[in-house]
N, CA, C and O atoms as CSV, one atom per row, in Angstrom:
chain,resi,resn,atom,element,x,y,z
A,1,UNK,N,N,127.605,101.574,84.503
A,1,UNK,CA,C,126.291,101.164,84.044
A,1,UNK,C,C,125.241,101.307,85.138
A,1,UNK,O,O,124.229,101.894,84.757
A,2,UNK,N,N,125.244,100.890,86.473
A,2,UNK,CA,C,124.685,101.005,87.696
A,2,UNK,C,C,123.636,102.439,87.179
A,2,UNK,O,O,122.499,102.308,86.724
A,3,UNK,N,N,124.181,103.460,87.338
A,3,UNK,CA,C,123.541,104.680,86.910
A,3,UNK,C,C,122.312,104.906,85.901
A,3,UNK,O,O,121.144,105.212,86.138
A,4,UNK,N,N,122.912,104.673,84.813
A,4,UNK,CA,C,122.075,104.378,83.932
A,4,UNK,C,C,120.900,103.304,84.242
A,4,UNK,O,O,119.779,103.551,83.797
A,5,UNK,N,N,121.145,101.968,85.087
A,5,UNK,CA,C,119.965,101.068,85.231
A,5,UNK,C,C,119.535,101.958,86.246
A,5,UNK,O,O,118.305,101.998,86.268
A,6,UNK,N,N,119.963,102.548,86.934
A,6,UNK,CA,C,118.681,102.693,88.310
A,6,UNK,C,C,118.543,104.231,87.898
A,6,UNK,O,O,118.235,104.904,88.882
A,7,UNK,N,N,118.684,104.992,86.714
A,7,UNK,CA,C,118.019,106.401,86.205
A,7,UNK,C,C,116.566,105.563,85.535
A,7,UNK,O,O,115.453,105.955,85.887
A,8,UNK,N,N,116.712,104.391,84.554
A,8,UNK,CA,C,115.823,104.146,83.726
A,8,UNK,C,C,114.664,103.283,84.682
A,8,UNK,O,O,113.540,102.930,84.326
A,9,UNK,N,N,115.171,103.122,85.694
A,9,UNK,CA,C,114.023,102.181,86.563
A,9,UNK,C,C,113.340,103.257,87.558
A,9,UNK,O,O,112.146,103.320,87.852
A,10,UNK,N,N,114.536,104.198,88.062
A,10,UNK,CA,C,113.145,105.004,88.778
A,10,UNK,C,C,112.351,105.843,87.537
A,10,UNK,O,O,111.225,106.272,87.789
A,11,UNK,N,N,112.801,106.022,86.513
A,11,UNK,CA,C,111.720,107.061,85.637
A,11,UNK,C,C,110.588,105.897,85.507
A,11,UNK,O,O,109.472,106.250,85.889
A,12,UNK,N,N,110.691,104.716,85.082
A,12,UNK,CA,C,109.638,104.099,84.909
A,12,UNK,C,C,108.724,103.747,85.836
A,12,UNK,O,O,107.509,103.580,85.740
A,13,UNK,N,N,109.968,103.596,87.359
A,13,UNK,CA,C,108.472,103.437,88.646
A,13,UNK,C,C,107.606,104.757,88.928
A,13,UNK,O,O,106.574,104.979,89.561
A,14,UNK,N,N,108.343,105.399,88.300
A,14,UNK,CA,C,107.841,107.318,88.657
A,14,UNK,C,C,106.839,107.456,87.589
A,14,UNK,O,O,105.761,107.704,88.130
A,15,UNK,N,N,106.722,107.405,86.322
A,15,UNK,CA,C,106.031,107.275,85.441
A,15,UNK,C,C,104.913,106.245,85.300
A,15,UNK,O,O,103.849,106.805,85.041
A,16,UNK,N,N,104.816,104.918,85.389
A,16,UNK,CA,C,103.696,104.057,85.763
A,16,UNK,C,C,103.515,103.996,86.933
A,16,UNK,O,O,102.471,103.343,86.929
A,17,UNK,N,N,103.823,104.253,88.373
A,17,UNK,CA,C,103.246,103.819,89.818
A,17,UNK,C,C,102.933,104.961,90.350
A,17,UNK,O,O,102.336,104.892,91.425
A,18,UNK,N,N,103.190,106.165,89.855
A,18,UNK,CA,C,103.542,107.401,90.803
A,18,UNK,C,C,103.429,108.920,90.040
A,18,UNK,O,O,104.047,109.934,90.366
A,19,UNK,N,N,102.781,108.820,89.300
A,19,UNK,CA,C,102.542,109.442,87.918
A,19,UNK,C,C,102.463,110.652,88.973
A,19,UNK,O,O,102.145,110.391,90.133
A,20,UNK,N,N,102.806,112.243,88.509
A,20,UNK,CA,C,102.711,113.597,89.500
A,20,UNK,C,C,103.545,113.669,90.725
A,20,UNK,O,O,103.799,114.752,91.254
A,21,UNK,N,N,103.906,112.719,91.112
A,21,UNK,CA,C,104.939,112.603,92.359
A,21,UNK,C,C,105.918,113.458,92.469
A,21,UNK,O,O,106.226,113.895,91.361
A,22,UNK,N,N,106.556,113.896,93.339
A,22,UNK,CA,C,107.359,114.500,93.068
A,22,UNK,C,C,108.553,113.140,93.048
A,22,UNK,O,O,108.572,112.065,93.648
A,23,UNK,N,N,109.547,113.821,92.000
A,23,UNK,CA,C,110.821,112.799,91.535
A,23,UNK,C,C,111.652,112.709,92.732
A,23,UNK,O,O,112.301,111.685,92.522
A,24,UNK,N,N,111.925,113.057,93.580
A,24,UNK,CA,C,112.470,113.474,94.779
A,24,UNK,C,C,112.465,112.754,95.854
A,24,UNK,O,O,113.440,112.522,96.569
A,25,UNK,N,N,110.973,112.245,96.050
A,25,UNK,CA,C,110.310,111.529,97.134
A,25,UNK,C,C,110.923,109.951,97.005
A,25,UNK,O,O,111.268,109.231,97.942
A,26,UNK,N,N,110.946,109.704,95.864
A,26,UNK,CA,C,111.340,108.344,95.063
A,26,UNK,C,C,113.008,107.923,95.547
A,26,UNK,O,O,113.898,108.003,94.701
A,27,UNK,N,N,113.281,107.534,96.787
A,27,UNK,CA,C,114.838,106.918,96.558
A,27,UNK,C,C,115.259,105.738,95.906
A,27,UNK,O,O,114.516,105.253,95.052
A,28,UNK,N,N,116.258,105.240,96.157
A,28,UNK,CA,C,116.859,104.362,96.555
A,28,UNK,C,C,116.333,103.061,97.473
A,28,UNK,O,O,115.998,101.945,97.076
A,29,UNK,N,N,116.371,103.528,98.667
A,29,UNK,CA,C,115.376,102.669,99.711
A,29,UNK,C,C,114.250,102.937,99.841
A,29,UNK,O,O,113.831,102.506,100.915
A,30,UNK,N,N,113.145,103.713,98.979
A,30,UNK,CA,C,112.067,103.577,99.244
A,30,UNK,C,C,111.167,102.296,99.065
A,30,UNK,O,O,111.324,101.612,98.054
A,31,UNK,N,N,110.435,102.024,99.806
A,31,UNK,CA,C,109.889,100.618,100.022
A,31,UNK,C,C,108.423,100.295,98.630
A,31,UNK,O,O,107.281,100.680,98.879
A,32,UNK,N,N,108.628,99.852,97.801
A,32,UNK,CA,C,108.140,99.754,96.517
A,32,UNK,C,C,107.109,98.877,97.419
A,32,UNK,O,O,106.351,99.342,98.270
A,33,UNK,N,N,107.248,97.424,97.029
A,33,UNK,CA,C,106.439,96.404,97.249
A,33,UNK,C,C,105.643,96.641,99.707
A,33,UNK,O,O,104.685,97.245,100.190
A,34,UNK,N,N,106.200,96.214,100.021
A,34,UNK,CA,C,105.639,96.884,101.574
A,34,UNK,C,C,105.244,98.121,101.784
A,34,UNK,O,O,104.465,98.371,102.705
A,35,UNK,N,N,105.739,99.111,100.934
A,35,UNK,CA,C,105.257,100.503,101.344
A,35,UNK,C,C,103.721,101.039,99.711
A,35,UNK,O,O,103.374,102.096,99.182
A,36,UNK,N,N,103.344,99.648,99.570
A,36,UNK,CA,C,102.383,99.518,98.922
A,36,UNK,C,C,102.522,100.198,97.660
A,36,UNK,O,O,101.477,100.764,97.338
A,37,UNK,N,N,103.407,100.322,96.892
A,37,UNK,CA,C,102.961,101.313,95.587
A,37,UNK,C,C,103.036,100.555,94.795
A,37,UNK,O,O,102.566,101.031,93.762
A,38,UNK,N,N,103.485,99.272,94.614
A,38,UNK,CA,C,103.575,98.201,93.386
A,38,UNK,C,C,102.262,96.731,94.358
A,38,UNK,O,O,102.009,96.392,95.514
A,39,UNK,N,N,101.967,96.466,93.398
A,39,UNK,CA,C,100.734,95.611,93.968
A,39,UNK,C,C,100.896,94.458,93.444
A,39,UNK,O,O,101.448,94.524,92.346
A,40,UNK,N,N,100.608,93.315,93.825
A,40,UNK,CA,C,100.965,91.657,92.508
A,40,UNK,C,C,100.648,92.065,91.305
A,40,UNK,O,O,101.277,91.314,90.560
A,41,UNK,N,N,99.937,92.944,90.548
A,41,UNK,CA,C,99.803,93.461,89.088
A,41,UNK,C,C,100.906,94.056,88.920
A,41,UNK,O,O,101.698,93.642,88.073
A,42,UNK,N,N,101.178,95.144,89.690
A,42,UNK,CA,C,102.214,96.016,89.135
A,42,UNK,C,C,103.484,95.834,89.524
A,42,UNK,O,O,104.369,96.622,89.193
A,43,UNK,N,N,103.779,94.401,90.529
A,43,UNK,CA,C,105.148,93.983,90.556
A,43,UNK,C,C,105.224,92.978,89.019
A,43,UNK,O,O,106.351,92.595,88.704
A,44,UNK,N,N,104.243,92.644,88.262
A,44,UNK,CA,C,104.145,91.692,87.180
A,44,UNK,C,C,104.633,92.833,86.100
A,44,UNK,O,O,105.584,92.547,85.372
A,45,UNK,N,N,104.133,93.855,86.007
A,45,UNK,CA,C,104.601,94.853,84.837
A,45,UNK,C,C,105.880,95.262,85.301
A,45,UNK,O,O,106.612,95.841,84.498
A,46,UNK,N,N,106.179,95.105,86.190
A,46,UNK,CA,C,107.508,95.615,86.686
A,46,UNK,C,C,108.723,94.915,85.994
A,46,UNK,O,O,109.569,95.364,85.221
A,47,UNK,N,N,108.540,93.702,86.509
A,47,UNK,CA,C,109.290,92.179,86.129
A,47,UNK,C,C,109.097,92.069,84.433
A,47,UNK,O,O,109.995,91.722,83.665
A,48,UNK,N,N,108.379,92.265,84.228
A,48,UNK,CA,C,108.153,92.437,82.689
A,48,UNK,C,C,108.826,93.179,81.963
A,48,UNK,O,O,109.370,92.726,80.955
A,49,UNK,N,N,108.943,94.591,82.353
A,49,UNK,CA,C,109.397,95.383,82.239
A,49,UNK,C,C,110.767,95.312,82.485
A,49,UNK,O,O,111.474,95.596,81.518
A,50,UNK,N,N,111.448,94.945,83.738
A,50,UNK,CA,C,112.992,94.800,83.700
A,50,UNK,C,C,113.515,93.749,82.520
A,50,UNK,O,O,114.540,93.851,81.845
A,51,UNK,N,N,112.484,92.690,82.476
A,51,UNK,CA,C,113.016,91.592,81.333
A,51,UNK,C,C,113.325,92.055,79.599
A,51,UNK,O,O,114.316,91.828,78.906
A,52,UNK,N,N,112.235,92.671,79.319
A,52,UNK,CA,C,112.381,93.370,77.734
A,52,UNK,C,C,113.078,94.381,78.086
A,52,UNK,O,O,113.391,94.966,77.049
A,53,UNK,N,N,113.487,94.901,78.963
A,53,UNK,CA,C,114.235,96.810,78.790
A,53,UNK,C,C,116.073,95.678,79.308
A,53,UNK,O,O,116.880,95.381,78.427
A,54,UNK,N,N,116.156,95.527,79.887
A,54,UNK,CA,C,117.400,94.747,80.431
A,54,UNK,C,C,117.857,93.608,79.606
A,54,UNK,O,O,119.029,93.528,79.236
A,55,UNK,N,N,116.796,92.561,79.252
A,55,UNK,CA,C,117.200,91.337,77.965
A,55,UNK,C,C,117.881,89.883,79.748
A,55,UNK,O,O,118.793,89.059,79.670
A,56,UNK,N,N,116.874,90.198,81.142
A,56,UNK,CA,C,117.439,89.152,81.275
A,56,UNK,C,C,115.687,88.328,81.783
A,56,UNK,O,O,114.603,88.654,81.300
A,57,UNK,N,N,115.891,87.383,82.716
A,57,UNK,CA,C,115.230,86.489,83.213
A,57,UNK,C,C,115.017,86.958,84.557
A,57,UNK,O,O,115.959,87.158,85.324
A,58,UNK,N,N,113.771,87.147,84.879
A,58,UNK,CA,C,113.607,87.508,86.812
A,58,UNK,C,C,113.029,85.900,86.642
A,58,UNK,O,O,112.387,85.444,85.695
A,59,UNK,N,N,113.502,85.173,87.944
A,59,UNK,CA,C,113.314,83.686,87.965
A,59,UNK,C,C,112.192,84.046,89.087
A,59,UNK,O,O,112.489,84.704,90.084
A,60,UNK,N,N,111.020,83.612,88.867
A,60,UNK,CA,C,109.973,83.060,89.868
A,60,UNK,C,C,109.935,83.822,91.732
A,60,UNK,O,O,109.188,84.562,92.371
A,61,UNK,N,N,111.513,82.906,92.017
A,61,UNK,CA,C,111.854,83.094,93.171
A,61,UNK,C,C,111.964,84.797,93.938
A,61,UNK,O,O,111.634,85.219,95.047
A,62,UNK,N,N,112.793,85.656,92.335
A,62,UNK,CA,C,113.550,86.035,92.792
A,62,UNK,C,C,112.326,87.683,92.503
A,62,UNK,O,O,112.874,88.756,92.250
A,63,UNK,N,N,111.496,87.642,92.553
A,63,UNK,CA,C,109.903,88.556,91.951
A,63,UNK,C,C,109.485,88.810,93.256
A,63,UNK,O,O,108.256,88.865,93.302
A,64,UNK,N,N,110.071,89.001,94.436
A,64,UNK,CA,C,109.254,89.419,95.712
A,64,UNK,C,C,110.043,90.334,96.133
A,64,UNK,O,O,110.927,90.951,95.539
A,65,UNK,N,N,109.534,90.414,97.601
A,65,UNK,CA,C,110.281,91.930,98.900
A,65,UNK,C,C,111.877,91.631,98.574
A,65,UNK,O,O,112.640,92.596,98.553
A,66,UNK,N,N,112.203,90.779,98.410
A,66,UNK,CA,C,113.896,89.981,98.394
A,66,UNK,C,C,114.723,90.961,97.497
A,66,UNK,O,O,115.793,91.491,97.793
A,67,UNK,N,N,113.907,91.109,96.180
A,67,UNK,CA,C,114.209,91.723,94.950
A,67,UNK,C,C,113.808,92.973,94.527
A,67,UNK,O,O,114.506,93.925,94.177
A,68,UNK,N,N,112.903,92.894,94.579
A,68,UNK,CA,C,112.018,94.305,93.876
A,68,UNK,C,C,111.157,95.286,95.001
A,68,UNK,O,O,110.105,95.814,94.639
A,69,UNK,N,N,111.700,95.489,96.427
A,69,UNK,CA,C,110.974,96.224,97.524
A,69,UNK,C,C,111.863,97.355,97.185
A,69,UNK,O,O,111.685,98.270,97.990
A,70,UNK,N,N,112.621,97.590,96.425
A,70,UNK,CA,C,113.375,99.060,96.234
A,70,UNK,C,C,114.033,99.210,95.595
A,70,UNK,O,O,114.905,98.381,95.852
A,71,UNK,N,N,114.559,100.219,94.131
A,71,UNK,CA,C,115.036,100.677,93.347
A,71,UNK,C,C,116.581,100.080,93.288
A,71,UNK,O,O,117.135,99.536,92.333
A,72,UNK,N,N,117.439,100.537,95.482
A,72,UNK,CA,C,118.427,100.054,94.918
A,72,UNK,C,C,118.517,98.274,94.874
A,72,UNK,O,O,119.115,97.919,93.858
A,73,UNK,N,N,118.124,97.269,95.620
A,73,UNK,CA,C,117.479,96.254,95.329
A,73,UNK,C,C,116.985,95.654,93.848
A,73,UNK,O,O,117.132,94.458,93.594
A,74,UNK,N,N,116.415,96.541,92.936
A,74,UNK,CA,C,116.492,96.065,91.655
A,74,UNK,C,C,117.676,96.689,90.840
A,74,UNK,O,O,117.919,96.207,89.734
A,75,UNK,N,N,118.414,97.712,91.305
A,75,UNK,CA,C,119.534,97.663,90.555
A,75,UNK,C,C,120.386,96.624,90.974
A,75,UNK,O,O,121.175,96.257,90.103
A,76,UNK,N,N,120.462,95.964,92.205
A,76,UNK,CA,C,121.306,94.909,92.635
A,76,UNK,C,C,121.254,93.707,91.391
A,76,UNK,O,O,122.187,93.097,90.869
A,77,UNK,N,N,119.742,93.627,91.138
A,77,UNK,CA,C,119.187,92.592,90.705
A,77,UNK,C,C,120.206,92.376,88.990
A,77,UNK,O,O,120.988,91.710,88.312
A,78,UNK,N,N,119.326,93.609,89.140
A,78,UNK,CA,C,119.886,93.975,87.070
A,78,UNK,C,C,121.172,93.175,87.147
A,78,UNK,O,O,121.436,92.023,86.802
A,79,UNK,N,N,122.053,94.355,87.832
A,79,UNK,CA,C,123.754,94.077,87.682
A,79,UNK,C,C,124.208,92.679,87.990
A,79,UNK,O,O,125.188,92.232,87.393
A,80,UNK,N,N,123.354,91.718,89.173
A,80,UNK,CA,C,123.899,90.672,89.016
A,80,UNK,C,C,123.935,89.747,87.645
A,80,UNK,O,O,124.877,89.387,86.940
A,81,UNK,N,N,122.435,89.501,87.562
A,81,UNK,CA,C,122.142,89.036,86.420
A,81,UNK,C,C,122.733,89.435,84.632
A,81,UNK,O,O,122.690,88.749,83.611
A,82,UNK,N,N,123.318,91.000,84.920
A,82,UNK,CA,C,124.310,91.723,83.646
A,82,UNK,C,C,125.497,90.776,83.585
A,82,UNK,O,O,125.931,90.163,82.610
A,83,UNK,N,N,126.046,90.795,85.195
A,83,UNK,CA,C,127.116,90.395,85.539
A,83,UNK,C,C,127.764,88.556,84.866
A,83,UNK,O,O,128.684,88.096,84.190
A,84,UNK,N,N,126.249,87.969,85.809
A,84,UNK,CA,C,126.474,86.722,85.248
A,84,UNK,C,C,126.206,85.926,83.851
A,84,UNK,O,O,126.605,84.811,83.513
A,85,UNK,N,N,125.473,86.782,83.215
A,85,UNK,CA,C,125.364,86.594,81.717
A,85,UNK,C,C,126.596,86.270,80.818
A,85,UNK,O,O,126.454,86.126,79.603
């Protein structure tokens, strides 16, 4: 499953944050939130976005650099939260 969550999360950071980018540039560790491409708006559509496409809860806490500063970081996120469901 891993695959599949972190194919459908970089098309969507590539598609709303990064629209023309090349797909390429976009890893794994690229720095989302510090390397400025998601902003407090667009870490909110983000989180939004993992909640209706995934079916879980991003808790308050867990909506910063901790969580969502990089692709593989929100696949961490997904799978735990898949996991512990």
């Amino acid at each position: 499953m891993t695959d599949g969550v972190r194919c459908v999360i970089h098309n969507y950071v590539l598609n709303e944050f990064l629209p023309g980018e090349d797909p390429g540039e976009l890893t794994d560790q690229t720095p989302l939130i510090t390397g400025g491409i998601l902003d407090s708006i667009g870490t909110l559509k983000l989180v939004t976005f993992l909640e209706e496409r995934f079916g879980v809860l991003v808790e308050a806490h867990e909506a910063g650099i901790d969580h969502l500063d990089s692709i593989g970081k929100i696949v961490e996120l997904i799978e735990s939260k898949k996991t512990a469901a």
